[in-house]
C-alpha positions as CSV (number, residue, x, y, z in Angstrom):
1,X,66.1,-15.5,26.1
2,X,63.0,-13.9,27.2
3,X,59.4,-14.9,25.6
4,X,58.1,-12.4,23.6
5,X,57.5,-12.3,20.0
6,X,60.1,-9.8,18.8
7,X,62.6,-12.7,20.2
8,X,61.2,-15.8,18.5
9,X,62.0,-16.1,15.1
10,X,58.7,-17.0,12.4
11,X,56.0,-15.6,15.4
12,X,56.1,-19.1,17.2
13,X,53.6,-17.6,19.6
14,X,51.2,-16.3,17.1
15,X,51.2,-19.8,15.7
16,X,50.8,-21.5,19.1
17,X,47.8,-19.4,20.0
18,X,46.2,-20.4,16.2
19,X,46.6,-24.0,17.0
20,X,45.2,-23.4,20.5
21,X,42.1,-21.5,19.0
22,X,42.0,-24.6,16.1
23,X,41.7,-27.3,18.6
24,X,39.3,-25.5,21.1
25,X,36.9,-25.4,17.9
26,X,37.3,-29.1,17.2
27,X,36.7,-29.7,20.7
28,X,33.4,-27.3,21.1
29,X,32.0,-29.6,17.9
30,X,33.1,-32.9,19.2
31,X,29.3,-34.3,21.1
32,X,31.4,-37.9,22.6
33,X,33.1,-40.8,22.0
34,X,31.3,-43.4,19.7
35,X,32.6,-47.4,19.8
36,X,31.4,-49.3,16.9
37,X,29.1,-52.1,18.2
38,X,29.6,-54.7,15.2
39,X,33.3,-54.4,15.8
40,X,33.5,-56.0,19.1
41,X,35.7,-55.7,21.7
42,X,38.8,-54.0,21.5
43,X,37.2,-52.0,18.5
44,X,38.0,-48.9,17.9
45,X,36.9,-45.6,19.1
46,X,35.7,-42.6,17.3
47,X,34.8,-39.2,17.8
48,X,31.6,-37.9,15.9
49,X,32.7,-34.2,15.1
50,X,29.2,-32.0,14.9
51,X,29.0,-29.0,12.3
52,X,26.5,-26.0,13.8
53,X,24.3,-24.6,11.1
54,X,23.0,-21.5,11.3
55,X,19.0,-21.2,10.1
56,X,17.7,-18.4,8.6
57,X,14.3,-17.1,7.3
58,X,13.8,-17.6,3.5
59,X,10.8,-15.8,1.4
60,X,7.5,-16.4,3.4
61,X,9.1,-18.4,6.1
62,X,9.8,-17.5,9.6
63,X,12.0,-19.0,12.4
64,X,11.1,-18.6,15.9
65,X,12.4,-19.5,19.2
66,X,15.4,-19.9,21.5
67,X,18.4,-22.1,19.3
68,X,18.9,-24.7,19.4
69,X,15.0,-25.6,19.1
70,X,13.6,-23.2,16.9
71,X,10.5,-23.6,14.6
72,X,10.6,-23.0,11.4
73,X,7.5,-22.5,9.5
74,X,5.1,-20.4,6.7
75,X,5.0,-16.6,8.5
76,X,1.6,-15.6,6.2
77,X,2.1,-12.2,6.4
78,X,4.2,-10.7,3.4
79,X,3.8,-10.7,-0.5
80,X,5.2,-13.4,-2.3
81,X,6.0,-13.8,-5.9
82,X,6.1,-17.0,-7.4
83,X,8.2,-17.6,-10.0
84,X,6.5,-19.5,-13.2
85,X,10.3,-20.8,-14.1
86,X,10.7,-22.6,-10.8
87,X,13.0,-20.0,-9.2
88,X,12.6,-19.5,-5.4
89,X,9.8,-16.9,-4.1
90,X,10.8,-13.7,-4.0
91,X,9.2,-11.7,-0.4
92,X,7.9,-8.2,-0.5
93,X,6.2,-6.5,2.1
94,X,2.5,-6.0,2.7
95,X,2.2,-2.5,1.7
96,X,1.6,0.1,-0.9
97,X,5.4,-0.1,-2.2
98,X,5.7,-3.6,-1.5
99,X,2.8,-4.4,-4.0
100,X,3.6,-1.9,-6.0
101,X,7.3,-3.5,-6.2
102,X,6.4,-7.0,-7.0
103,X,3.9,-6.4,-9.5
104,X,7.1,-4.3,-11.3
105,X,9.2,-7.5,-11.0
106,X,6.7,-9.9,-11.8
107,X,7.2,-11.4,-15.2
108,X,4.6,-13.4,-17.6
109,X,3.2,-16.3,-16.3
110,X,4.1,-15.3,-12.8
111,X,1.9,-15.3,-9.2
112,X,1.7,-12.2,-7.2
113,X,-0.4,-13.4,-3.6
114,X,-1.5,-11.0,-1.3
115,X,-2.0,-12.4,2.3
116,X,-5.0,-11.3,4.5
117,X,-4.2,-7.9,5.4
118,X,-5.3,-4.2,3.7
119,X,-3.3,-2.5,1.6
120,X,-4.3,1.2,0.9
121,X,-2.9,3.8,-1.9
122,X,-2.3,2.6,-5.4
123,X,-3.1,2.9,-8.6
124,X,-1.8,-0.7,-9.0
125,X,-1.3,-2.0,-12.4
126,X,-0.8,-5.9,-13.0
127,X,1.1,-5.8,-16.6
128,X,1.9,-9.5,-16.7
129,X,0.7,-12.5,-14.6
130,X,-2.0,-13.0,-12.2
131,X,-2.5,-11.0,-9.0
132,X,-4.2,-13.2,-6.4
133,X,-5.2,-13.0,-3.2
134,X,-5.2,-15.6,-0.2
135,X,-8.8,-14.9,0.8
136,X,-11.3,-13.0,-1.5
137,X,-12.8,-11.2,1.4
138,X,-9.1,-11.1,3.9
139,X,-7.0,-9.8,0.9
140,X,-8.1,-6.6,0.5
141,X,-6.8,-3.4,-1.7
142,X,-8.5,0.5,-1.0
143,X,-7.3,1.7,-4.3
144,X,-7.8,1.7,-8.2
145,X,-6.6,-1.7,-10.0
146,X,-5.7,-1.6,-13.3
147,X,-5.4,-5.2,-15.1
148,X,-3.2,-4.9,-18.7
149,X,-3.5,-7.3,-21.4
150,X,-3.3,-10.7,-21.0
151,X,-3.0,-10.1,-17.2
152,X,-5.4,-11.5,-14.3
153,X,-6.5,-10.0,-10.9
154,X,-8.6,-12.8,-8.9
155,X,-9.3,-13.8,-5.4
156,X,-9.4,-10.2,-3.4
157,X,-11.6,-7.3,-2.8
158,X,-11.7,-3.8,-3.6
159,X,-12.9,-2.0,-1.1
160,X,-13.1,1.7,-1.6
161,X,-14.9,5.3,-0.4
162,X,-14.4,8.1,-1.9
163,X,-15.4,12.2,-2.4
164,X,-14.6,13.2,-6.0
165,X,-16.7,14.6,-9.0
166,X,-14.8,12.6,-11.1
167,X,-16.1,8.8,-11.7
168,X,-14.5,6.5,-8.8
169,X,-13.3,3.3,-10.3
170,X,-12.4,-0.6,-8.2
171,X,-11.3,-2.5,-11.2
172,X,-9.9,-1.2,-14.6
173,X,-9.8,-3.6,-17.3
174,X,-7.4,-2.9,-20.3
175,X,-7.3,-5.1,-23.6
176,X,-7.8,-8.7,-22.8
177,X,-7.3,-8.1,-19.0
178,X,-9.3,-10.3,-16.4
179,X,-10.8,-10.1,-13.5
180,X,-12.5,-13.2,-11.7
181,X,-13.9,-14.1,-8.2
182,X,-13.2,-10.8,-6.8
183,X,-15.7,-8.6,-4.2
184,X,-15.2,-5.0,-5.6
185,X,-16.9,-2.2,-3.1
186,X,-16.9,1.4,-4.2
187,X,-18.5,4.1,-2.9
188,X,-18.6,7.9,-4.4
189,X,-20.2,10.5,-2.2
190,X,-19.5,12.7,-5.1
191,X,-20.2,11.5,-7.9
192,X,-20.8,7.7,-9.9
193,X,-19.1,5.0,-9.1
194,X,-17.8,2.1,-11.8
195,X,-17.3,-1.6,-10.5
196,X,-15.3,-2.8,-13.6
197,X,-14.4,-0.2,-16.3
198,X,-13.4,-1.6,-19.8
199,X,-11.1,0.8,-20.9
200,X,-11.0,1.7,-25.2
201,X,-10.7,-0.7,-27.6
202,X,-10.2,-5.0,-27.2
203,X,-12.2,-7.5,-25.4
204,X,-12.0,-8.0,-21.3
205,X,-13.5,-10.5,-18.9
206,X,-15.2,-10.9,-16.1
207,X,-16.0,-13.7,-13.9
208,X,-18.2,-14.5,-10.7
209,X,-17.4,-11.1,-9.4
210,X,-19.7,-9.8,-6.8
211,X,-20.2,-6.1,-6.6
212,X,-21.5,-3.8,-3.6
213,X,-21.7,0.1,-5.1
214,X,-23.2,3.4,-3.5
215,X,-22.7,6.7,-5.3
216,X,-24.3,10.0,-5.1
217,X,-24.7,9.8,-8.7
218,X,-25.0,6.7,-10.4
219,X,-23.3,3.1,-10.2
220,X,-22.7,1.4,-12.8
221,X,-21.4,-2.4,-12.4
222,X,-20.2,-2.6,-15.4
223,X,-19.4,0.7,-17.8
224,X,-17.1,0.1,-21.0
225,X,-15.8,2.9,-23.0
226,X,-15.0,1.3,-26.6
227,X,-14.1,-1.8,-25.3
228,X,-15.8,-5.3,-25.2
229,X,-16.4,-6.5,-21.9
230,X,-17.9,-10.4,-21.5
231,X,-19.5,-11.0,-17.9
232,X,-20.7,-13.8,-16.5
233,X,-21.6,-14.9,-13.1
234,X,-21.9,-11.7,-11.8
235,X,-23.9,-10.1,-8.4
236,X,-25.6,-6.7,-8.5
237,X,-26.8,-4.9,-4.6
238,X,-30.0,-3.1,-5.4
239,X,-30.1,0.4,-7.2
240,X,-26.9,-0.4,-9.5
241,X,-27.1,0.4,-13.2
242,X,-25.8,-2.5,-15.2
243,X,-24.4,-1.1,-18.5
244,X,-24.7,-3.9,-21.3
245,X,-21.5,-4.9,-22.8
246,X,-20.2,-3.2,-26.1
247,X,-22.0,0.3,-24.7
248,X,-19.9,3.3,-25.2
């Protein structure tokens, strides 16, 4: 009777070569022969059967190098979102649509951080939670920032020139929106500039902001439009029209 598998009832081959495959893989994991050392002699000897894991990058972390020594550690250079519940980060990256993305799945309470890098296009709106960045001079957006109510940007810079009649805005400030320990830079070679605009109606704060503002018309540090705007510990450049709080 010749080998083959149309011959040998129940694919005894096919089952051979699975054992064979079975035992090869016990034998790759096996590292060597281990004797207890409290059992004296005579004891008897084990084998101690290692399990390969695979590592893989999670939210802000990166893994680098050759396996099997590899370095795992925090990469610094995406957008994370920290979960006030206790969930794990979520990752995003460092760009118009990435920001633009996790400040859509951010949720009350939560942490948007921005790591040291320049993100250009927007309007951004933070609608719940803080927005923070790693540095307050590194984390940098060229682009209008609108803050929503009971929302917080802090920590980052607004760093903006621009050409347009219209009135060139770095922060907007909605009803009880925040804004504290940021740089905001605008320039308007067309027209005034606003550092922090408080949009119609409700209160909004700011806090130990600095401000840096050229315009060919004017710039204002501070212009409100209906709304209430408290400011405290805040830096004017020379030349920049402070607007006192409550003004229309």
């Amino acid at each position: 009777m010749s080998l083959n598998r149309q011959s040998l009832p129940g694919n005894i081959l096919d089952r051979l070569e699975d054992i064979e495959r079975r035992l090869d893989d016990l034998y790759s994991s096996v590292a060597m022969s281990v004797v207890d050392p409290s059992a004296g002699p005579g004891s008897t000897t084990y084998s101690e059967i290692l399990i390969e894991a695979e590592v893989t990058e999670g939210p802000g972390i990166d893994v680098v190098g050759p396996f099997p020594i590899q370095q795992v550690g925090l990469g610094g250079d995406t957008i994370l979102l920290f979960d006030s519940g206790g969930s794990p980060c979520a990752e995003y990256a460092a760009s118009d649509a990435g920001l633009t993305a996790a400040l859509v799945a951010m949720g009350a309470s939560d942490v948007v951080e921005l790591p040291d890098v320049t993100i250009s296009g927007g309007p951004w709106t933070v609608a719940n939670g803080t927005l923070r960045g790693h540095s307050r001079w590194r984390s940098v957006l060229d682009g209008l920032l609108i803050v929503q109510a009971d929302a917080q940007a802090e920590r980052l810079s607004i760093i903006r020139s621009e050409n347009d009649a219209n009135p060139v805005v770095g922060i907007e400030l909605e009803e009880d929106g925040r804004a504290e320990g940021c740089f905001i830079s605008v320039t308007n070679a067309g027209g005034d500039v606003y550092g922090i605009f408080g949009a119609p109606a409700g209160n909004c704060y700011s806090e130990g902001n600095l401000f840096d503002l050229s315009a060919s018309g004017t710039a204002y540090g501070f212009y409100v439009d209906g709304a209430t705007l408290y400011a405290t510990g805040g830096g004017f450049v020379p030349d920049t029209t402070y607007i006192p709080v409550e003004a229309t």
